[in-house]
C-alpha positions in Angstrom: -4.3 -36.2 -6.6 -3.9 -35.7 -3.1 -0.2 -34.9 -3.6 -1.3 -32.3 -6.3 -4.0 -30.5 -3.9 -1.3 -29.9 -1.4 1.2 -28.5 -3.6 -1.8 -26.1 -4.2 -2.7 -25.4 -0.8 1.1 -24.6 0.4 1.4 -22.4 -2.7 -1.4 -20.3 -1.8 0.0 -20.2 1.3 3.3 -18.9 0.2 1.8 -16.6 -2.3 -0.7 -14.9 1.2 2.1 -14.3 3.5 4.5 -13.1 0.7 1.4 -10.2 -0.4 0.9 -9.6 3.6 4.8 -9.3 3.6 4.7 -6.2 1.1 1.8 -4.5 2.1 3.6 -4.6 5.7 6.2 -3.3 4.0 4.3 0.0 2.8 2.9 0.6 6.4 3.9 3.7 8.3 4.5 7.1 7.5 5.9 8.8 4.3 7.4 12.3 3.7 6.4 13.1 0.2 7.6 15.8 -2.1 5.6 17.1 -4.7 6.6 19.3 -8.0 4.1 20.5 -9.7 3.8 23.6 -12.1 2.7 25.4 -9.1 5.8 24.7 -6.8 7.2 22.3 -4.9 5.0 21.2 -2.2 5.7 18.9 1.4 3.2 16.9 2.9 3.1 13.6 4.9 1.5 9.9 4.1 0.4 7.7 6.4 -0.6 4.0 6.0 -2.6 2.0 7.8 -4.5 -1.4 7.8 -7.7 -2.2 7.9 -8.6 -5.5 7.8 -7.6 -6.7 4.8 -6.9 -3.1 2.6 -4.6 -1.1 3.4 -5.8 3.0 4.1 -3.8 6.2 2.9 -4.2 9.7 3.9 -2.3 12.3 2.8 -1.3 15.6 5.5 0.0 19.0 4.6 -0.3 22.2 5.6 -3.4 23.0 3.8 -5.1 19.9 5.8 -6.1 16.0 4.8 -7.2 13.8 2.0 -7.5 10.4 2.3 -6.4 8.4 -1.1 -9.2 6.6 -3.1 -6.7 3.7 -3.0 -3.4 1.7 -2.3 -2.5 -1.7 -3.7 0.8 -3.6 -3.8 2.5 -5.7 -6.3 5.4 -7.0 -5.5 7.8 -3.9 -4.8 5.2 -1.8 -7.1 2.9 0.3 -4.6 0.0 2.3 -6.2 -1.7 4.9 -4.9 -4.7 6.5 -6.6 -5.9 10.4 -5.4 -8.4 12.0 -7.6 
């Protein structure tokens, strides 16, 4: 049993620094390109930590709007604007 709850323990341990790894990975800033009906549009992302989320906010000419949410999965990142 004791053999069993450390397999566990360093698999959860594997599986927190291999999601901290990806979400590293998204950190920074982003030039973004947007086509729309309306035209194509550039504007700038930047993510951030904090704590244990990580924070978007998008920047363009017309000013800023943070995102309502970013998650990653594996090399999927989502982010949710409404």
């Amino acid at each position: 049993m004791t053999t069993f709850r450390v397999a566990v323990a360093a698999a959860v341990l594997l599986l927190s620094a291999s999601v901290a790894h990806a979400q590293k990975a998204a950190l920074g800033t982003w030039d973004l390109t947007t086509v729309s009906p309306e035209g194509t549009f550039s504007s700038v992302m930047e993510v951030r930590q904090d704590g244990d989320k990580l924070v978007a906010v998008g920047k363009s000419a017309q000013g800023e709007r943070a995102y309502d949410s970013v998650a990653v999965d594996g090399n999927d990142i989502t982010l949710v604007i409404t």
